[in-house]
NUNU-47502 format. One record per atom (N, C-alpha, C): residue in one letter; x, y, z. Coordinates in steps of 0.05 Angstrom, whole numbers, padded with zeros to 5 digits, always signed. Layout:
N
AXYZ...
//
This chain:
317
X+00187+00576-00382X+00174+00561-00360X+00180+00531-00363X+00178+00520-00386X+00188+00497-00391X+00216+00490-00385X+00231+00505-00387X+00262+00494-00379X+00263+00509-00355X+00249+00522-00344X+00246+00515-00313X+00237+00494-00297X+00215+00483-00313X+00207+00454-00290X+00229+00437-00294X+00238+00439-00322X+00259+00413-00333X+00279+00413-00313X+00292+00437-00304X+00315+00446-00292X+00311+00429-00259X+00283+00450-00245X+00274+00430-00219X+00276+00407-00215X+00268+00397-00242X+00264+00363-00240X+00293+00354-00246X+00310+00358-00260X+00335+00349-00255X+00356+00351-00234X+00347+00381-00221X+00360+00381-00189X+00339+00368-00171X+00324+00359-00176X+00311+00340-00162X+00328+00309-00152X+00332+00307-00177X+00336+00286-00182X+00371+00281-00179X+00383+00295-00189X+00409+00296-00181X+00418+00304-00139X+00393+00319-00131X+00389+00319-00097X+00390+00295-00087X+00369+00271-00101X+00362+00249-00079X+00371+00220-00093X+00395+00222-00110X+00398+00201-00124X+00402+00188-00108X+00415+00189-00083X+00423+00168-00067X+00404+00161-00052X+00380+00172-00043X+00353+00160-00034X+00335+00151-00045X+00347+00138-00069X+00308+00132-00088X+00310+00107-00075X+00297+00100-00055X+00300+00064-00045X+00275+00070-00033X+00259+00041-00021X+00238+00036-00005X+00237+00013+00003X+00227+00001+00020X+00214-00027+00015X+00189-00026+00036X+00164-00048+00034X+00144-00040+00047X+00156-00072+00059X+00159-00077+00091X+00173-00098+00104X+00155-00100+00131X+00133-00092+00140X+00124-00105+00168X+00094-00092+00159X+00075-00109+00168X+00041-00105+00162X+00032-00113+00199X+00015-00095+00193X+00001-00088+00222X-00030-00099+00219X-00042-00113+00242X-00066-00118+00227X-00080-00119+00254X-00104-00092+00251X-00117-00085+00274X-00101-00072+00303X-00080-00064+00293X-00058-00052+00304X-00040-00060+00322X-00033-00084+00306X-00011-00101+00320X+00006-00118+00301X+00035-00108+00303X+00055-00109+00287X+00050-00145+00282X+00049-00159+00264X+00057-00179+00265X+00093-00190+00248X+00110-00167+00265X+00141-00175+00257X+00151-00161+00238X+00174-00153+00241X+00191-00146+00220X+00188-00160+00200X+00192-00164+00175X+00197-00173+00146X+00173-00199+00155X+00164-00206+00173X+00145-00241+00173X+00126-00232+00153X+00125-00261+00144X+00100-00255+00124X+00110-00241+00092X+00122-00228+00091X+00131-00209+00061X+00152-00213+00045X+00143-00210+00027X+00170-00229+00013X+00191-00202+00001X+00201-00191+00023X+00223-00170+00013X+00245-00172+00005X+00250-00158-00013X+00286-00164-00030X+00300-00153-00010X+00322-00158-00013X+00352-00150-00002X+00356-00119-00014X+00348-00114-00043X+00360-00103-00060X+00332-00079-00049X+00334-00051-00048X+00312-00027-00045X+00299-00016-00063X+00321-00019-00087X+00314-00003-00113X+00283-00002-00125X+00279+00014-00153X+00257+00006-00164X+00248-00013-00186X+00231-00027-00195X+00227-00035-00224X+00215-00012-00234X+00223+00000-00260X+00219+00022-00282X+00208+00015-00315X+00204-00018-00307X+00193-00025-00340X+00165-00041-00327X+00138-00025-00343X+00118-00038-00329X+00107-00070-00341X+00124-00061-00361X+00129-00098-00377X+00142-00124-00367X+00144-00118-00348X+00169-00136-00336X+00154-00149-00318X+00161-00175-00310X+00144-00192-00292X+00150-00181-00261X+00172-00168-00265X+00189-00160-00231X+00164-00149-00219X+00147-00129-00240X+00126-00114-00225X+00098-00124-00214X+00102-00144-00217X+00080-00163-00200X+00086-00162-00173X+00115-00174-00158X+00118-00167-00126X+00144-00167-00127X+00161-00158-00142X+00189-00151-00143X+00198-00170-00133X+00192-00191-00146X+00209-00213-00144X+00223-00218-00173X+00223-00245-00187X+00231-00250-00219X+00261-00270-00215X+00277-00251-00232X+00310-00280-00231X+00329-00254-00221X+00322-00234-00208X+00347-00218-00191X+00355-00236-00175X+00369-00239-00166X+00397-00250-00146X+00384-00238-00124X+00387-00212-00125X+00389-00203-00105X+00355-00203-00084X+00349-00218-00105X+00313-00209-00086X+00308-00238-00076X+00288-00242-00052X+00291-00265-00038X+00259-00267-00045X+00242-00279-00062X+00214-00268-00057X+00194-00283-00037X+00191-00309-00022X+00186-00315-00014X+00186-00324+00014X+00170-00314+00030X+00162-00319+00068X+00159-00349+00073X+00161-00354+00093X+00150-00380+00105X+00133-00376+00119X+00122-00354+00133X+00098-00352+00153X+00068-00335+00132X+00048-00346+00146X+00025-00328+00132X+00009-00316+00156X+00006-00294+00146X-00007-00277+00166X-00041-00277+00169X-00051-00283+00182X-00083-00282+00178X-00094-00259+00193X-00105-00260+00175X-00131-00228+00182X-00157-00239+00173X-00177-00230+00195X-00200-00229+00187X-00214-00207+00166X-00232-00222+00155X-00240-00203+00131X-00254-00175+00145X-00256-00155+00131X-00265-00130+00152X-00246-00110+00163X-00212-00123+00173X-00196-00121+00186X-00185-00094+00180X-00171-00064+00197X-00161-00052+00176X-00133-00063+00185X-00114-00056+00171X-00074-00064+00159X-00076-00049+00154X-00045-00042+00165X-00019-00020+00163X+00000-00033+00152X+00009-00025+00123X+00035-00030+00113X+00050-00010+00130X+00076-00017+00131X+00096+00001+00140X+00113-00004+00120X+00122+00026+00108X+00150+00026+00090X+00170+00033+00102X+00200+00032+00099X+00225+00042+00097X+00247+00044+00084X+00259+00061+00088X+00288+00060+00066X+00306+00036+00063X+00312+00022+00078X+00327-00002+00083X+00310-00014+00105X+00327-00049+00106X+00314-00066+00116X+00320-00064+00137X+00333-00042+00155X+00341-00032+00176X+00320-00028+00200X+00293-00021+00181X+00270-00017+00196X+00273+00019+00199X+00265+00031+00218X+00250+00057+00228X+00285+00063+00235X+00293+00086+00220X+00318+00098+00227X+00318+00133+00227X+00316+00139+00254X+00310+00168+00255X+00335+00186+00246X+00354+00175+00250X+00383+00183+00235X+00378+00185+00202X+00366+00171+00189X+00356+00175+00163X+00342+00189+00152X+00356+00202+00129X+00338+00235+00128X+00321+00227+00098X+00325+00191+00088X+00305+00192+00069X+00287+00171+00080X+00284+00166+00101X+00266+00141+00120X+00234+00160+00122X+00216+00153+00107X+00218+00119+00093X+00222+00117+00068X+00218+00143+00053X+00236+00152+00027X+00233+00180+00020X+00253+00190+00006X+00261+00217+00004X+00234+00233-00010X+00243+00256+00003X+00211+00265+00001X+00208+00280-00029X+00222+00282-00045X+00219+00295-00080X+00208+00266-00090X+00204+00243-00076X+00190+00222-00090X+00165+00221-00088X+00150+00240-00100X+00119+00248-00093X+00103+00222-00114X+00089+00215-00109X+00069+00202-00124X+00054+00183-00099X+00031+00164-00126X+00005+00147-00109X+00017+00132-00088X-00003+00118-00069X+00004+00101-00060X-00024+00080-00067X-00021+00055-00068X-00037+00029-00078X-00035+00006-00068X-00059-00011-00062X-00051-00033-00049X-00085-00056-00068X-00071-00080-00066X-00084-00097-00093X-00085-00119-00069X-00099-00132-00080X-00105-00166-00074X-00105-00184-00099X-00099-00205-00081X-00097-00234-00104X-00107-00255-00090X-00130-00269-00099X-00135-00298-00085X-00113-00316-00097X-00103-00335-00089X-00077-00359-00089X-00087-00386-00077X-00084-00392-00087X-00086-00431-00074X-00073-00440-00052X-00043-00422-00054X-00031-00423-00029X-00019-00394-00034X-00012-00386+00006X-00001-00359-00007X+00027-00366+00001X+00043-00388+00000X+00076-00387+00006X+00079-00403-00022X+00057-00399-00047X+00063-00412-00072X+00090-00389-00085X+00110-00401-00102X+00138-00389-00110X+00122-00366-00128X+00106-00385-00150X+00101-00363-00179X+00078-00347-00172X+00083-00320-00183X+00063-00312-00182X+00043-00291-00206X+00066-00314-00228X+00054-00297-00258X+00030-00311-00261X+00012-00285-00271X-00014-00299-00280X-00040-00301-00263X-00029-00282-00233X-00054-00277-00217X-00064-00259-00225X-00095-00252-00215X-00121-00240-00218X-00123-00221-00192X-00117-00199-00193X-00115-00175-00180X-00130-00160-00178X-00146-00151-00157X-00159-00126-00146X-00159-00110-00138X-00157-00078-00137X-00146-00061-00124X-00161-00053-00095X-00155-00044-00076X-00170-00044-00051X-00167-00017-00044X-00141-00009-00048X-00138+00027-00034X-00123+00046-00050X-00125+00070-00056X-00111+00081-00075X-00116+00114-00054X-00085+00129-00055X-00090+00156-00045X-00066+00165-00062X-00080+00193-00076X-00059+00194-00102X-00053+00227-00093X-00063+00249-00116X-00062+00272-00105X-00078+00288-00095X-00083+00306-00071X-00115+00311-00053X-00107+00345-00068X-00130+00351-00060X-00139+00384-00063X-00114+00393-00042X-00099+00394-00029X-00085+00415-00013X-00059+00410-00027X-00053+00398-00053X-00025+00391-00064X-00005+00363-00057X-00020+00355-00029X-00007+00329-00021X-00017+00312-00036X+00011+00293-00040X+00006+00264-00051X+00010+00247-00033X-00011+00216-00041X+00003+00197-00019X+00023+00193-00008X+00043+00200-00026X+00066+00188-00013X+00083+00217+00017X+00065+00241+00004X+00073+00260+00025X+00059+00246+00046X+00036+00242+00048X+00016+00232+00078X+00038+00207+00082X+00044+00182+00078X+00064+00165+00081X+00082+00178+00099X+00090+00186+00085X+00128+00202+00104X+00114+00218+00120X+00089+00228+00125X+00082+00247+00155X+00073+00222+00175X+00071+00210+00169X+00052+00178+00182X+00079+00161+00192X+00113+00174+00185X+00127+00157+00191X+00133+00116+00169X+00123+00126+00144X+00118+00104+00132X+00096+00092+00137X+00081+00088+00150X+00052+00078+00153X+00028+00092+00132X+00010+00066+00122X-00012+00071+00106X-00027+00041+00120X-00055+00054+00134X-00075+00030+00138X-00101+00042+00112X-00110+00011+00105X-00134+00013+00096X-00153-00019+00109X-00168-00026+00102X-00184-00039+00105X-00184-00070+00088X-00183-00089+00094X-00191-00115+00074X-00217-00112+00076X-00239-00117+00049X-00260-00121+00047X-00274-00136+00059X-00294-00132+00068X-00310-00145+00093X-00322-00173+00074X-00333-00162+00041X-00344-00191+00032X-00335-00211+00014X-00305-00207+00012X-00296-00226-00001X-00286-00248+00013X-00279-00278-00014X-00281-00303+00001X-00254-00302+00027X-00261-00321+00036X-00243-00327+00049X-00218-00339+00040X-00192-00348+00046X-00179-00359+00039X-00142-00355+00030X-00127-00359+00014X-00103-00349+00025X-00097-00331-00004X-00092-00306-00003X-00091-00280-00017X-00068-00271-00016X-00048-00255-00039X-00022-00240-00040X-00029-00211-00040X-00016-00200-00015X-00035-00164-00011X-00003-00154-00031X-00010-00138-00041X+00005-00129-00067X+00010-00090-00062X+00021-00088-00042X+00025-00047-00036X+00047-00037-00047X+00042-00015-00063X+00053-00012-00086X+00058+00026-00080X+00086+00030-00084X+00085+00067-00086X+00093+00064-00115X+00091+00094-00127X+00104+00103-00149X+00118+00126-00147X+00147+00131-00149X+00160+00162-00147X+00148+00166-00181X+00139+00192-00172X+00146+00207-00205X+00160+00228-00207X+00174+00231-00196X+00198+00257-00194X+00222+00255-00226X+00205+00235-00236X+00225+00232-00271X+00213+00223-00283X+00184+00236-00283X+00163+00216-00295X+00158+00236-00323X+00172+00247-00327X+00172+00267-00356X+00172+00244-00379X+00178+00226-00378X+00188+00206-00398X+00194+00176-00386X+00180+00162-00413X+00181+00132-00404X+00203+00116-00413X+00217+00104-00394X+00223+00095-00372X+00231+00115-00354X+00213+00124-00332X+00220+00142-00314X+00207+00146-00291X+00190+00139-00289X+00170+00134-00266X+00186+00104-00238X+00176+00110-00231X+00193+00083-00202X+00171+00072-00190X+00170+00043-00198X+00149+00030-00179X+00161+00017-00154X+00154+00012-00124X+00158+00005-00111X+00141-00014-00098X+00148-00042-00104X+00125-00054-00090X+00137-00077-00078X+00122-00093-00054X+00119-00123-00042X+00103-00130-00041X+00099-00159-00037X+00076-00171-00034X+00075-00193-00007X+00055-00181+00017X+00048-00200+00035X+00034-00231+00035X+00039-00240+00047X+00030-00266+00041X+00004-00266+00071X-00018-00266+00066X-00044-00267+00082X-00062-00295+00077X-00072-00299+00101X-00098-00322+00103X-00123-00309+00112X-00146-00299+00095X-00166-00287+00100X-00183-00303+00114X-00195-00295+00135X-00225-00309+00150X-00243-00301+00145X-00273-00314+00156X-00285-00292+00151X-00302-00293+00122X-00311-00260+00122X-00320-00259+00090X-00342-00261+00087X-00347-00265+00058X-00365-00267+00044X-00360-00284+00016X-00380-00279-00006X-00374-00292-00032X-00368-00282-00060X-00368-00250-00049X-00354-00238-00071X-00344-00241-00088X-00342-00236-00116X-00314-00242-00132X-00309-00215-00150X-00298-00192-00135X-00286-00173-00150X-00274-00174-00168X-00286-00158-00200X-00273-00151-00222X-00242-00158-00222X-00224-00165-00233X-00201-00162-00232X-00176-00155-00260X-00149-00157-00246X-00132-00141-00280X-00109-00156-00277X-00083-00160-00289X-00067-00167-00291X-00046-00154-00290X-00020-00160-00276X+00008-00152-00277X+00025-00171-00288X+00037-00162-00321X+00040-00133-00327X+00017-00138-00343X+00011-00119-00353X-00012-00101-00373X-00037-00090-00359X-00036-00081-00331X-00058-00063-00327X-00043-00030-00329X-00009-00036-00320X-00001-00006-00328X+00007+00001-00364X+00006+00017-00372X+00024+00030-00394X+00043+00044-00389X+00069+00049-00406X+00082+00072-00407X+00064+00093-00412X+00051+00099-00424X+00033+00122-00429X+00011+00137-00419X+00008+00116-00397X-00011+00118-00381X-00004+00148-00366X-00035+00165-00367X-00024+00198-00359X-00015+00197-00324X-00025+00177-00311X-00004+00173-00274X+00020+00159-00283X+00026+00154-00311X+00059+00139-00306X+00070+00159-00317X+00065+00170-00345X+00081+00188-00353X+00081+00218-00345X+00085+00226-00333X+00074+00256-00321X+00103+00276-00322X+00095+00302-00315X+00115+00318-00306X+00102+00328-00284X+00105+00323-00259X+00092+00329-00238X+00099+00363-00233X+00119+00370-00236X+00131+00400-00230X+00110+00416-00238X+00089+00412-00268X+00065+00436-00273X+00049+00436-00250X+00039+00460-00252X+00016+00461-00248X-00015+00443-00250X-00012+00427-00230X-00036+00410-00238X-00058+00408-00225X-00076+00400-00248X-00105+00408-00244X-00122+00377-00236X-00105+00354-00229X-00119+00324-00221X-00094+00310-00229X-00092+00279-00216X-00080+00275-00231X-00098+00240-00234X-00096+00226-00251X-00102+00205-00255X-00092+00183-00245X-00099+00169-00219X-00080+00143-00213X-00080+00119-00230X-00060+00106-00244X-00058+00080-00255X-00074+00059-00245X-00082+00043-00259X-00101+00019-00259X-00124+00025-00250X-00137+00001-00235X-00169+00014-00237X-00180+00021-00211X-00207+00039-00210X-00213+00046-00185X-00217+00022-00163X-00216+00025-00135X-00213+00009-00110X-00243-00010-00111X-00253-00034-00105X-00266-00049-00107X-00276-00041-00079X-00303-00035-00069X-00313-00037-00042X-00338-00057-00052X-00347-00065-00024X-00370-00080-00021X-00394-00071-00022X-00397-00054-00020X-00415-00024-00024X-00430-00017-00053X-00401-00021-00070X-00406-00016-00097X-00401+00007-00100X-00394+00028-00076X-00392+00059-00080X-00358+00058-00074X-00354+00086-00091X-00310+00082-00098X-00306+00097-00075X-00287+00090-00057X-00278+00115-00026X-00266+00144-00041X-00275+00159-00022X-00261+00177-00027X-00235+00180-00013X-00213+00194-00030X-00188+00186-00013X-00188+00200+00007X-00170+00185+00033X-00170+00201+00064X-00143+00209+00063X-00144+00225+00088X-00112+00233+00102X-00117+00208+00118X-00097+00191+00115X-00085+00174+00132X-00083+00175+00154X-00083+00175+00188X-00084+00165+00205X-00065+00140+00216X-00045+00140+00224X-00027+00109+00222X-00043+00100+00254X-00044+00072+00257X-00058+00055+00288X-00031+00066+00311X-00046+00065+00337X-00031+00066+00356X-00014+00042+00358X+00015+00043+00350X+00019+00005+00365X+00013-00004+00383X+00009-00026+00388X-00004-00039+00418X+00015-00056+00423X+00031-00065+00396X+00061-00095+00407X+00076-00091+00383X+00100-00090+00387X+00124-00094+00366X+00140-00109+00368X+00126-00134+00360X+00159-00153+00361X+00168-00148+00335X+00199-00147+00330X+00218-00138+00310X+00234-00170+00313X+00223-00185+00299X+00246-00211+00295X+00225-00218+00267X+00255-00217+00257X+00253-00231+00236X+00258-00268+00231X+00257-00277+00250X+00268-00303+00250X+00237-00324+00254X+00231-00310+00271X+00197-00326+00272X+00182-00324+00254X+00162-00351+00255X+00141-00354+00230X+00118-00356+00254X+00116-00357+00267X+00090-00352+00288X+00085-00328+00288X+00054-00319+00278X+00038-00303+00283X+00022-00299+00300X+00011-00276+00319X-00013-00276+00326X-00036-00279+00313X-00056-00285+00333X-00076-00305+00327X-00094-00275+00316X-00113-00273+00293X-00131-00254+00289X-00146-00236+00307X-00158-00214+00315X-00179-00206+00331X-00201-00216+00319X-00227-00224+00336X-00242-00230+00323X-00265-00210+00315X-00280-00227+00293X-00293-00199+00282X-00313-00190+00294X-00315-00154+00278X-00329-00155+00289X-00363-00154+00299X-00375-00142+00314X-00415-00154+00306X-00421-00138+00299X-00448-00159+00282X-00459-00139+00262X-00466-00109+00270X-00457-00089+00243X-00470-00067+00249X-00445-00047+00266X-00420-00053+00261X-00406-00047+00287X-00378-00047+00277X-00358-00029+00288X-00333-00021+00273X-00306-00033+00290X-00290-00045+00290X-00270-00056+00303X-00246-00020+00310X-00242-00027+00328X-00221-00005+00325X-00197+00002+00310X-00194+00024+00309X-00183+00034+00280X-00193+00035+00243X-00221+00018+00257X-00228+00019+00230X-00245+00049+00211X-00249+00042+00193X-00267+00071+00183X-00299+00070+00193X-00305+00095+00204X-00336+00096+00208X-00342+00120+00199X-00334+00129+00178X-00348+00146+00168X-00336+00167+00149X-00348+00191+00138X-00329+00205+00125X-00342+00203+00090X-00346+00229+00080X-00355+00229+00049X-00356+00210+00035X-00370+00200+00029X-00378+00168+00002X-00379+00148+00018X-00373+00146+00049X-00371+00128+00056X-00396+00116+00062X-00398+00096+00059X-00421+00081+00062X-00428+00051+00087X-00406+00046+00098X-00409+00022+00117X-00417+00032+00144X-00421+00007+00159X-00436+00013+00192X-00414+00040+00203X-00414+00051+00228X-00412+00079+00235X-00412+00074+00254X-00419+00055+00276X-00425+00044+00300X-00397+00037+00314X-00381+00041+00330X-00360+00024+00334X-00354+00003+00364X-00349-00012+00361X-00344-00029+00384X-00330-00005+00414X-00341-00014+00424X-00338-00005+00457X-00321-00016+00461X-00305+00003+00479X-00310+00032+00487X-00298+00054+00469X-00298+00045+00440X-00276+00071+00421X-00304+00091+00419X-00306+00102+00404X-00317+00121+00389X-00307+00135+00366X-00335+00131+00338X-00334+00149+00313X-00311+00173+00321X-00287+00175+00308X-00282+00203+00310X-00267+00209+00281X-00276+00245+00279X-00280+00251+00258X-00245+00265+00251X-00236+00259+00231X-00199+00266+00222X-00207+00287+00206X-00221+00282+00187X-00230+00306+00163X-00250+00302+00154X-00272+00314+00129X-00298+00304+00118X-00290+00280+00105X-00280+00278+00104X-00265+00250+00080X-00266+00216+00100X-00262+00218+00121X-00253+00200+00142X-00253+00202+00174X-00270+00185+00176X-00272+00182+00206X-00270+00155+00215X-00257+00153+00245X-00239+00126+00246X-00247+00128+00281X-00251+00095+00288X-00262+00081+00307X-00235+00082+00329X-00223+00117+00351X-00212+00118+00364X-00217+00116+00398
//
């Protein structure tokens, strides 16, 4: 049985060598594209960082050549807001001709998305920020992993920015992991960027936080795994999601926003202007109103309506 998974996992891996790429390159906020690459500081280069020691794994930036890490535009979102990362294989954007868009599907593992308050968010460094995790969907009871819901979503994952933290200018940090070679360390693939956001809004919060590197291990049982067993949970890396609530979400099936505008230029630093938030007691559209553990208002702005996806999640359609 053993040198059967071994076997899988090496024609796994020998299948999609040429698709282990990603990058997460356009963020949606309240369901409206604000641009190709604006705002994110995406490399040139798709590949993964594989050493969780390495400073790269902060926002895959560091001294590669090949990576550009820094935007000129900042995107603002009101606090409350939900965002859609969008991933893809290349900086190509959405390529239906591409059979590993938005990445090849033997790259099963979490998907994760962190915050960082910053002084500025078009600051170069970014060793030594204080990180919070906000969304985590790893592996559900039907065998899917985030990253399966991802590639049915077309690369799209929305979650929510916290309704009570400060305001101010924050690095959103969305992160996949393939473990399709996660038998052994170095072998796991992290994939991450980091947006550059101006939060409104808020509250005075100051969520727990961890550091990159040293919130992952090599040893850690979501980095080192053999996904091919039979498994009975799996443990996602770093720490559970920070809500305002104080209560942890339960993970959902994803839902991606209807687009409402797609500008695709990469050349502009003008953003649209935020939706505003919204009143008390009351859910902006697309946002969550409901669904197991969940605990916030349920009410949604008119004319959407609560509607229910699964017990897990219900979203203001």
């Amino acid at each position: 049985m053993k040198s059967a998974s071994l076997l899988a996992a090496l024609l796994s891996l020998l299948a999609s060598s040429a698709y282990a790429h990603t990058i997460f390159q356009e963020l949606w906020v309240n369901g409206v594209s604000q641009g190709h690459t604006t705002g994110i500081r995406v490399p040139e280069y798709d590949g993964p960082i594989t050493d969780v020691t390495s400073n790269d794994i902060i926002c895959n930036g560091g001294i590669n050549p090949y990576r550009q890490p820094v935007s000129a535009a900042v995107i603002p979102v009101a606090a409350g807001s939900p965002v859609t990362a969008e991933w893809h294989h290349t900086l190509k954007g959405l390529d239906p001709s591409d059979v590993a868009d938005p990445i090849d599907a033997s790259h099963k593992g979490p998907v994760m998305a962190y915050l960082a308050k910053v002084p500025s968010a078009t600051q170069t460094s970014v060793t030594g920020l204080q990180w919070f995790k906000i969304y985590e969907d790893g592996l559900g009871s039907d065998g899917k992993w985030g990253v399966d819901r991802l590639i049915s979503n077309k690369g799209k994952v929305t979650f929510t920015i916290p309704s009570c933290i400060a305001a101010g200018d924050y690095l959103l940090r969305v992160e996949l992991i393939a473990l399709h070679g996660a038998q052994s360390y170095p072998g796991a693939q992290f994939y991450m960027e980091c947006a550059q956001l101006r939060i409104t809004g808020g509250g005075s919060t100051s969520p727990a936080t961890v550091s990159f590197p040293g919130t992952y291990s090599g040893n850690d049982p979501g980095v080192k795994i053999n996904i091919y067993q039979t498994l009975s949970g799996y443990t996602i890396p770093g720490p559970r999601p920070f809500t305002c609530g104080g209560t942890q979400p339960t993970q959902p099936t994803q839902q991606p926003p209807t687009p409402t505008s797609t500008p695709r230029t990469s050349t502009s630093t003008a953003v649209p202007s935020p939706s505003p938030s919204s009143p008390s007691g009351s859910v902006p559209q697309w946002g969550q109103c409901g669904g197991s553990g969940y605990t916030g208002p349920t009410t949604c702005v008119a004319p959407f309506k609560c509607t229910k996806s699964n017990e897990y999640y219900s979203q203001c359609l």
